[in-house]
C-alpha positions as CSV (number, residue, x, y, z in Angstrom):
1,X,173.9,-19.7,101.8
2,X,172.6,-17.9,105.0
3,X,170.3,-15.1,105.6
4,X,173.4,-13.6,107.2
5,X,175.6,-14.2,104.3
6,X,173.4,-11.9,102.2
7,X,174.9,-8.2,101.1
8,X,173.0,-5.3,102.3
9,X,170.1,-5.0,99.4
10,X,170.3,-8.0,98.3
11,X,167.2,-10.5,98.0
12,X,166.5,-14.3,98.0
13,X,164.1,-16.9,98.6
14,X,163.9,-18.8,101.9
15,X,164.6,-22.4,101.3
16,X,164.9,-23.8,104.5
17,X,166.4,-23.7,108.0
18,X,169.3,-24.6,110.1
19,X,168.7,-24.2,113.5
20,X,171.0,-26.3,116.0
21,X,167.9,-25.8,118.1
22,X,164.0,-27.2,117.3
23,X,163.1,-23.6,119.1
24,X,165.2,-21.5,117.4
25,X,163.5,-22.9,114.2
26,X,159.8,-22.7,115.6
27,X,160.1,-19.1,116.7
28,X,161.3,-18.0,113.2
29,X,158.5,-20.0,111.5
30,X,156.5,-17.6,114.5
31,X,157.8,-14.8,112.9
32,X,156.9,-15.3,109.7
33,X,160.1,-17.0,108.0
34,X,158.6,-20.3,105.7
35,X,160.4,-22.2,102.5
36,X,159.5,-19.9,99.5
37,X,159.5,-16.7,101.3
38,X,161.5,-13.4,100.0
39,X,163.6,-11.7,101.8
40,X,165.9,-8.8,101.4
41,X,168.7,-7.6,103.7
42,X,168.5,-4.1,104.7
43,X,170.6,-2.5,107.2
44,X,173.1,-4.1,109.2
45,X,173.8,-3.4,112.9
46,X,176.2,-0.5,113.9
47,X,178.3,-2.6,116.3
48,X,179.2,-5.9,115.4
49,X,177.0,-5.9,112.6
50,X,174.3,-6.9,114.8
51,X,171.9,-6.6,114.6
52,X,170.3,-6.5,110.8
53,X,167.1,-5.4,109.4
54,X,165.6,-7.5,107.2
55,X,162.5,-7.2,105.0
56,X,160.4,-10.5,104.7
57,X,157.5,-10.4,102.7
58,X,157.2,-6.8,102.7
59,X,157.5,-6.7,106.9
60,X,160.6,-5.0,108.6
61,X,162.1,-7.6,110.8
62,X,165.0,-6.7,112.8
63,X,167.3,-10.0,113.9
64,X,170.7,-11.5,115.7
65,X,173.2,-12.5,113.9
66,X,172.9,-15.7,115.1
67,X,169.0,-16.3,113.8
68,X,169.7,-15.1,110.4
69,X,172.6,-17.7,110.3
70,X,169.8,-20.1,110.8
71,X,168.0,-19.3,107.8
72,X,168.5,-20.5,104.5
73,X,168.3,-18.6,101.3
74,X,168.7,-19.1,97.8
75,X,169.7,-15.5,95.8
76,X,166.9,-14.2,93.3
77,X,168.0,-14.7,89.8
78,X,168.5,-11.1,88.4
């Protein structure tokens, strides 16, 4: 599952990424985004759903669709 997959509210651990691109993956390790992270989805994007809010570790992160495609994420066990 993708960060882009979640529903809005919804949290989940970061398990990895899946970046076509080595910089794609670099500049959301930059951000913040590392295996074992939470992160909840928070608001999608008006138009397009794009783009969506996301909290990570407590931080507000706004994204592309396309980035938070790249991240992998594993649902929080209720």
């Amino acid at each position: 599952m993708t960060l882009r997959e979640l529903r809005r509210g919804q949290s989940a651990h970061v398990t990895g990424f899946n970046a076509q691109e080595e910089q794609l993956e670099t500049r959301l390790r930059e951000i913040g985004f590392a295996e074992g992270d939470r992160v909840e989805l928070m608001h999608w994007g008006l138009f397009g759903r794009n783009p969506i809010t996301v909290k990570l570790n407590g931080t507000l992160i706004a994204m592309r669709k396309n980035e938070a495609k790249a991240v992998k994420v594993e649902l929080e066990q209720a």
